[in-house]
C-alpha positions, 0 to 999 in steps of 0.5 A: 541591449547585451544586459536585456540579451543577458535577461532573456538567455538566464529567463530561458536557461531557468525555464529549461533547467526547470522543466528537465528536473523530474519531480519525484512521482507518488509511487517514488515516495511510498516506495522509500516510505514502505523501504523504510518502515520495513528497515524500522520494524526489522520485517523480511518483506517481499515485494509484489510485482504490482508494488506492493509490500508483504510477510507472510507470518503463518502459511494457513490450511490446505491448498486452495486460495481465495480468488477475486471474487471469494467471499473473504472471512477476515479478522484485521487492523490497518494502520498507517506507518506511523501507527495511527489505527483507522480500522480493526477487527477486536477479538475474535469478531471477524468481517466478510468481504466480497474480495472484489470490492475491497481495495487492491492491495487486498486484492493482491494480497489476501490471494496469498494467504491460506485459510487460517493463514496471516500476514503484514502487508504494506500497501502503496497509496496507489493499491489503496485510496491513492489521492483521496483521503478517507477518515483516519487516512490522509490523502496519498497514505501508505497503509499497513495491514496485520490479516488474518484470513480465517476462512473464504468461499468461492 
């Protein structure tokens, strides 16, 4: 009888240590991915209130920035932290987006720029294809972009 009470006090001490261990979230885990790329490449990043990551490398013309709903001329190369390319732009070809369609961490991001101006932003799975892969890109990736935004409209 006291080794079956024994039992089921250590089932029961298990089930409960188990269920108060808090696993560690996506958004935890990118968050020390992006902390540590930054540390690795040597980059002065500037966190975002919705999480994501970003330098702005040459501040562009004028006054204006693009809106959610500019029509956005870029020229760019995502890759993940690793390095692996999944999309560019080569030389001087560019490519136009409606911003409102693009994921969100170019919705926050791109806004931040000005015409003729570039930067690194680095994009939490959350604000980019968070737990759907896509080809080149693993489910749940951090994802880099070099941007240059050479023109937009509103």
């Amino acid at each position: 009888m006291m080794t079956t009470v024994k039992s089921v006090f250590l089932l029961i001490s298990a089930i409960v240590l188990l269920s108060t261990c808090k696993k560690e979230s996506q958004s935890d885990v990118d968050e020390e991915l992006i902390k540590q790329y930054i540390t690795e490449q040597g980059l002065d990043a500037t966190r975002h209130n919705s999480g994501l990551y970003y330098v702005i490398t040459k501040s562009g013309n004028g006054s204006t920035f693009p809106g959610i709903y500019s029509n956005v001329e870029v020229r760019y190369k995502g890759y993940l932290t690793d390095g692996s390319v999944f999309d560019q732009t080569s030389g001087d070809e560019t490519r136009t987006f409606n911003l409102s369609g693009l994921i969100s961490g170019w919705q926050y991001g791109i806004p931040l720029l000005r015409k003729d101006g570039e930067g690194i932003f680095i994009v939490p799975s959350q604000l980019g294809y968070g737990g759907n892969a896509r080809t080149g890109i693993p489910a749940n990736s951090v994802l880099v972009f070099e941007i240059e935004l050479v023109d937009f409209s509103n």
